[in-house]
C-alpha positions in Angstrom: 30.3 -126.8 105.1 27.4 -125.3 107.0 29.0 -124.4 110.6 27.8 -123.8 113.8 27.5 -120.4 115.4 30.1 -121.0 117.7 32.2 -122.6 115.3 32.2 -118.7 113.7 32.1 -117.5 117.2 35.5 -118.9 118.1 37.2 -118.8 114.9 36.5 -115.1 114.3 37.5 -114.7 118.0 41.1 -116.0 117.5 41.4 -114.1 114.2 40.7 -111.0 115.5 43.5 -111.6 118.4 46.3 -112.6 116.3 46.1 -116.5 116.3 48.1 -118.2 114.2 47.1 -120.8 111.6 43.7 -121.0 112.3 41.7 -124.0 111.1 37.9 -125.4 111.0 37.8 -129.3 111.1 34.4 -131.1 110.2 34.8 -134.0 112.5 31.1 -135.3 112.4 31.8 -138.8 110.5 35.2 -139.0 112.6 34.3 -138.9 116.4 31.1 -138.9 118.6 31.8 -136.0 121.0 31.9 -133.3 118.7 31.2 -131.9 114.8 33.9 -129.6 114.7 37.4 -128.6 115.8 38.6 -125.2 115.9 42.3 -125.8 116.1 45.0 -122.4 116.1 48.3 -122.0 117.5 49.5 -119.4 120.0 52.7 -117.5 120.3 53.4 -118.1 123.7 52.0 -119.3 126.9 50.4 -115.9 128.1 48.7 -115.3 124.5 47.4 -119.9 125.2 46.0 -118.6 128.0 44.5 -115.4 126.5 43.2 -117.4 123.9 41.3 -119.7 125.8 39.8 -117.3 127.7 38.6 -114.6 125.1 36.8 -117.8 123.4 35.2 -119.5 126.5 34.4 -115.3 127.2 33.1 -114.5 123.3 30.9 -118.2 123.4 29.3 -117.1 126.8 28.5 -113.7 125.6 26.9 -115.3 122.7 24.8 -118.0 125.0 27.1 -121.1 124.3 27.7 -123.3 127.2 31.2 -124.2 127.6 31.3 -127.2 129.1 34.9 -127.5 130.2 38.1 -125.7 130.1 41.3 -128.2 129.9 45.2 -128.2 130.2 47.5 -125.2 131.1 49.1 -122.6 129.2 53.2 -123.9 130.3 51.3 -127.8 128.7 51.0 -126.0 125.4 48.2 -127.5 125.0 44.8 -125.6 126.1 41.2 -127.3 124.9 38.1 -125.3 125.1 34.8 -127.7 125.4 31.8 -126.0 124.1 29.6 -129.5 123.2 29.6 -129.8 119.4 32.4 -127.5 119.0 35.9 -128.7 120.6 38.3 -125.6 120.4 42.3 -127.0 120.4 45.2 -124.2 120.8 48.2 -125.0 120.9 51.9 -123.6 121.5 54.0 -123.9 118.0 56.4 -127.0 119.3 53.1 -129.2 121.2 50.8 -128.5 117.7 54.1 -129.8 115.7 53.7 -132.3 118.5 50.6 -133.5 118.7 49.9 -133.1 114.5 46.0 -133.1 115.0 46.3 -132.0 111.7 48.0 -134.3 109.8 45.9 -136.9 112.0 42.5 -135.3 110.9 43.7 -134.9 107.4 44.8 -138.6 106.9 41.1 -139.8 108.3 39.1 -137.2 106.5 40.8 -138.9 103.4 40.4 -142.6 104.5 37.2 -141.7 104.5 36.3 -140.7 101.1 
């Protein structure tokens, strides 16, 4: 999978500040508003927060637009826009939640 610059921007980002389970997602054949998802899990709400802001901060440096910011660290559920590249963090209990995972997972291999 040939990724993006900010795909390696924000992964490498959230690895270097203790992340938890991070993930890239090739989402190109699976929605129109993006090619990838970086998707990681936080600690707590102050580290969410953190997160989304040393990513939005890193892509910026780097000359990536971020195009929006969305949801709140006490949500558990933080979304960091940056056009092709959709950055999802998540507290432990919303990504159990949520399972984007699982959900990408079952439609990559409906795909095939």
């Amino acid at each position: 999978m040939a990724m993006l610059k900010s795909v390696r921007i924000a992964k490498k980002e959230l690895e270097e500040r203790k992340a938890e389970d991070v993930m890239v997602v090739d989402v190109r054949e699976n929605t129109p508003f993006a090619d990838y998802y970086v998707i990681a899990t936080a600690p707590n709400e102050k580290a969410l927060g953190a997160f989304a802001d040393y990513v939005e901060e890193a892509l910026e440096k780097e000359g990536v637009e971020v195009r929006q910011k969305d949801g709140t660290p006490d949500s558990g559920w933080v979304i960091v826009d940056a056009g092709p590249v959709v950055v999802h963090l998540f507290s432990e209990a919303k990504r159990k939640e949520i399972a984007l995972d699982g959900l990408l997972a079952h439609r990559l291999e409906n795909k095939k």
